[in-house]
C-alpha positions in Angstrom: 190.3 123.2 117.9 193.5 121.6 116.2 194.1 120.7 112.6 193.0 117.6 113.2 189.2 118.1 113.1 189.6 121.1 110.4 188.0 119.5 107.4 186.0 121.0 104.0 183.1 119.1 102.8 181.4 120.8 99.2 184.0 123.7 99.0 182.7 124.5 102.9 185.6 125.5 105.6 185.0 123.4 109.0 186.7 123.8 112.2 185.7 120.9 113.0 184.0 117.9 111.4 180.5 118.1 113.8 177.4 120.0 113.4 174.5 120.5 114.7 171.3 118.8 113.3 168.1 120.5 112.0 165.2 120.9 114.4 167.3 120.0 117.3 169.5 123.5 117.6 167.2 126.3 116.8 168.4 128.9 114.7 171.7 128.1 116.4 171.3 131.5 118.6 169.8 129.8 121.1 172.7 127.4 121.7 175.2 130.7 121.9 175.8 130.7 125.7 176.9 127.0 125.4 178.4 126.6 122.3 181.4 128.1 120.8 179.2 128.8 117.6 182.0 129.0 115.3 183.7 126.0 116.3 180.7 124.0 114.8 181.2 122.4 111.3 177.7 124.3 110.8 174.7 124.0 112.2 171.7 122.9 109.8 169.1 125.4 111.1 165.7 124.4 112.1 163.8 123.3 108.8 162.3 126.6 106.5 158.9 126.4 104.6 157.9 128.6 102.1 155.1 130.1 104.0 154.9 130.0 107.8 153.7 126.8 109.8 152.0 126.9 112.7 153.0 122.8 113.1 150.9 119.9 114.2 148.1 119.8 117.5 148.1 117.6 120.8 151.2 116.5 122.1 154.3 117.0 120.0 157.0 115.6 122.1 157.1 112.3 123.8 160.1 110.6 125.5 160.7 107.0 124.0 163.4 104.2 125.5 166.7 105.7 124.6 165.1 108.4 122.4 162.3 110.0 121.8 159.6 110.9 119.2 158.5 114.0 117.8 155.8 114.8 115.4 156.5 118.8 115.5 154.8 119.4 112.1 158.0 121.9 110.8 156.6 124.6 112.6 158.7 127.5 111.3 158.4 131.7 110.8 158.7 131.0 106.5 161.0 131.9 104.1 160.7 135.5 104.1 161.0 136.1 107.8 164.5 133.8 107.9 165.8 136.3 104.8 164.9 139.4 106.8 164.9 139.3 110.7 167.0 135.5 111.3 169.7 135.6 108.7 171.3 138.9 109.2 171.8 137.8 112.6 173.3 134.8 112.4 175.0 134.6 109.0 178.8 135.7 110.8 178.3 133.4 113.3 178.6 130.2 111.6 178.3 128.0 108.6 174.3 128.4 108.2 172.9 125.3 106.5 169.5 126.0 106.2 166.9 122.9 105.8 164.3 123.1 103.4 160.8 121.3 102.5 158.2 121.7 100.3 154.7 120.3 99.8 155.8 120.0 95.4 159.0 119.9 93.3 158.3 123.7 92.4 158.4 124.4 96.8 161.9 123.1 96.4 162.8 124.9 93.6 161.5 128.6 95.0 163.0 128.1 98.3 166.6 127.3 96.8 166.4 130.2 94.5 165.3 132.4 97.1 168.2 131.1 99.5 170.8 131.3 96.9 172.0 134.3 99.3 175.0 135.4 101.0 175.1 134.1 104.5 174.0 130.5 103.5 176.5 128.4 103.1 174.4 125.3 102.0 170.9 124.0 101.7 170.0 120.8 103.0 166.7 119.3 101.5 164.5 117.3 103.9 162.4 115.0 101.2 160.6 113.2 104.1 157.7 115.2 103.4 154.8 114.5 101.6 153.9 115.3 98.0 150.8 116.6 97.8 150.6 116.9 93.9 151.5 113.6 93.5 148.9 112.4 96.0 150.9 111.9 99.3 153.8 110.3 98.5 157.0 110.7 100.2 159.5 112.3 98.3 162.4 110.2 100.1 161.0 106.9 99.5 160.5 107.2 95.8 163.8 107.2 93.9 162.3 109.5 90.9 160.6 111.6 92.9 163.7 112.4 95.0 165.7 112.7 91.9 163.6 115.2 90.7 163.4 117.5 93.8 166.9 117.0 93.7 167.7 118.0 90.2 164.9 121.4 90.5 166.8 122.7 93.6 170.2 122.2 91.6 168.6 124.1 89.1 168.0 127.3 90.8 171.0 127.7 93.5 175.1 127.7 93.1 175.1 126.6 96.7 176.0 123.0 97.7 172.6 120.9 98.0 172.8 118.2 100.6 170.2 115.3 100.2 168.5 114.4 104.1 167.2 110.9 103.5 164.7 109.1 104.9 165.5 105.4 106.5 161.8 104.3 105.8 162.6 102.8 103.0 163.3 99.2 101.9 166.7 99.6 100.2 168.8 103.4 101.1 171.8 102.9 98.6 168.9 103.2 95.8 167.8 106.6 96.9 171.2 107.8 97.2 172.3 106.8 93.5 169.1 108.2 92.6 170.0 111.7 94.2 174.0 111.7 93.6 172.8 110.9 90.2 170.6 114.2 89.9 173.1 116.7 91.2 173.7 116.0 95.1 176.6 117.4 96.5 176.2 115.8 99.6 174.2 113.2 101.5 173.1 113.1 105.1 170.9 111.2 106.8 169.2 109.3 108.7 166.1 111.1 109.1 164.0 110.2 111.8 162.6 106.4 111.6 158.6 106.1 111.8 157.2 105.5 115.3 154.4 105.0 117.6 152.9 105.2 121.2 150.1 104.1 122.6 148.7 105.5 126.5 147.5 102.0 128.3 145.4 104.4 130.2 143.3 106.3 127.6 144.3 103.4 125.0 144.5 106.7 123.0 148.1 107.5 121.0 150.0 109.8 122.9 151.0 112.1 119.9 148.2 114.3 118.5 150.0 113.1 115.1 149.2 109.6 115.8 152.7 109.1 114.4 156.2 110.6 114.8 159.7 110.5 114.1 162.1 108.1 116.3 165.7 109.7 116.9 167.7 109.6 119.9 170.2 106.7 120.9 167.9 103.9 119.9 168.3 104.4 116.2 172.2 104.5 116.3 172.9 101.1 115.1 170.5 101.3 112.2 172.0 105.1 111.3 175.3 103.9 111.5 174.0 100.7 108.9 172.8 102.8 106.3 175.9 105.4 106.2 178.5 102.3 105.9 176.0 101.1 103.3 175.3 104.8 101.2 178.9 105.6 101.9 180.2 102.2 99.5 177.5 103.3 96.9 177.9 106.4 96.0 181.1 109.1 95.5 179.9 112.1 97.0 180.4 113.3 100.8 178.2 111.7 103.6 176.6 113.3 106.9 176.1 111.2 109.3 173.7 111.4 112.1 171.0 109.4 114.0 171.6 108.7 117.9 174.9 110.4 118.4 175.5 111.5 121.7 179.6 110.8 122.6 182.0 111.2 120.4 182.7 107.0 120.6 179.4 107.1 118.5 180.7 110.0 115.8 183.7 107.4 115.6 181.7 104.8 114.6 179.8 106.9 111.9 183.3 108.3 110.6 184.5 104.4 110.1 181.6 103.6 108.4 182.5 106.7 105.9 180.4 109.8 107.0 183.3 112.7 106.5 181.2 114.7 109.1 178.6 113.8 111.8 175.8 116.1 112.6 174.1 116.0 116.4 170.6 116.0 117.3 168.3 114.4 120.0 171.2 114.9 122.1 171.3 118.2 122.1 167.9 118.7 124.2 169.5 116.7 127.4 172.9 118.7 127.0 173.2 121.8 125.5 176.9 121.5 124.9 177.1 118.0 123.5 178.3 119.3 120.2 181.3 121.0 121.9 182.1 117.6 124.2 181.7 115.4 121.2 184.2 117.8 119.2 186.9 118.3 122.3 186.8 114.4 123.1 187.0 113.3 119.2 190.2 115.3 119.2 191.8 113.9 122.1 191.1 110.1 120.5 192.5 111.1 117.2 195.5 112.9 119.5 196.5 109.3 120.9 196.3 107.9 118.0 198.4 110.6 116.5 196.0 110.5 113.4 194.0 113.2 111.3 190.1 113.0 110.7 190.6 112.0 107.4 193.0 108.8 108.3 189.6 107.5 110.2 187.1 108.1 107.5 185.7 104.6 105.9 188.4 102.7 107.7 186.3 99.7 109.1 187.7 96.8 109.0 185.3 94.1 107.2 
């Protein structure tokens, strides 16, 4: 990659300015015989519990009208598992954002202090999960509550913490002040928007979760929204994702402001989206004979 896409977001060294979204790449191993691994920005690896989860029942996947929607349940091997067998392994091979959640503020808190490790370059919390101390709430849709989960993690790592919010709200640029304003060093989002599908067969919902998260292209425009609108409300870095599958849709997200773009749904269709998206955003900015930087937050209103 040239110069062009070499960018540095929270004191992190990119080669280029996409990544690869949580829960969509793995441990970012997988991806190794179709990705250049270290020409990622990073890749936000799938999402870490404290203890292991086996993940939700039923059907877990189901493919939607330009997306699709999940309901996995963040199955994942647990903190301690990451630190000893998965870390070691990949921590040389690429900027290791690792995505947390937690069922309480104190989760948070215990999983940053227990990253705050060499080989993890960044945490990214993922406060669309419920509370369960503070009788289900969503962390992401309560601007105290994601100021406080925000603030704990702060408190117990010196790696940059990256805010994943939740588009399920009524008004995003309140959530972001709310988390820029407890320590964020970053924000990324969107999440996954709320969904549903019904069989006309069974008349049963298809997902054993009833419900699941939306992501794929159908949720660009709305993505692409909220970044233009987080991006004029707060000071610190966005990561943009939500629908991005050609580098014509990173483009949009980096004139809306995001300084980096991070690939998901796509990924399952084309392994090496991330690579195509990177090697075509290059030739754009090329005939334009521009830098990344001379694109970010430039739309014209």
């Amino acid at each position: 990659m040239s110069e062009r896409l070499k960018t540095e977001i929270c004191g992190i060294k990119m080669n280029t300015p996409i990544l690869a979204a949580s829960g969509t790449f793995g441990f970012g191993e997988e991806f190794a015989d179709f990705v250049d691994l270290e020409k990622l920005g990073g890749v936000m690896v799938k999402c870490i519990t404290l203890k292991p989860r086996a993940g939700n029942k039923g059907v877990r996947i189901t493919e939607t009208p330009a997306g699709m929607l999940n309901c996995i349940g963040l199955e994942n091997p647990g903190v301690e598992k990451f630190l000893i067998e998965i870390l070691p392994r990949i921590k040389n091979k690429m900027n290791v954002i690792v995505n947390i959640s937690g069922s309480s503020v104190e989760d948070y808190g215990e999983l940053a202090k227990l990253l705050n490790v060499d080989g993890v370059a960044a945490i990214e919390l993922n406060i669309s999960c419920p509370n369960v101390k503070d009788g289900g709430i969503i962390f992401g849709t309560n601007p105290k509550a994601a100021a406080e989960v925000t603030s704990t993690a702060k408190k117990f790592t010196s790696k940059p913490v990256i805010v994943k919010l939740s588009p399920n709200v009524t008004d995003i640029t309140e959530i972001a002040r709310s988390v820029e304003s407890a320590g964020a060093d970053c924000i990324s989002l969107i999440n996954t928007l709320m969904g549903m599908e019904i069989n006309i067969n069974t008349w049963k919902p298809t997902l054993g979760n009833i419900t699941g998260g939306l992501s794929g292209g159908a949720v660009k425009p709305v993505a692409v929204r909220m970044v233009y609108q987080v991006a004029q409300a707060v000071k610190v870095p966005v990561i943009g994702m939500g629908g991005i599958c050609t580098a014509a849709d990173a483009i949009e997200f980096f004139l809306a402001g995001a300084s980096a773009v991070a690939v998901g749904t796509a990924n399952f269709a084309n392994p090496a989206v991330t690579m195509e998206i990177a090697n075509d955003l290059e030739n754009y900015l090329a005939s334009r004979n521009l830098n990344l930087r001379e694109i970010i937050g430039q739309v014209k209103i």
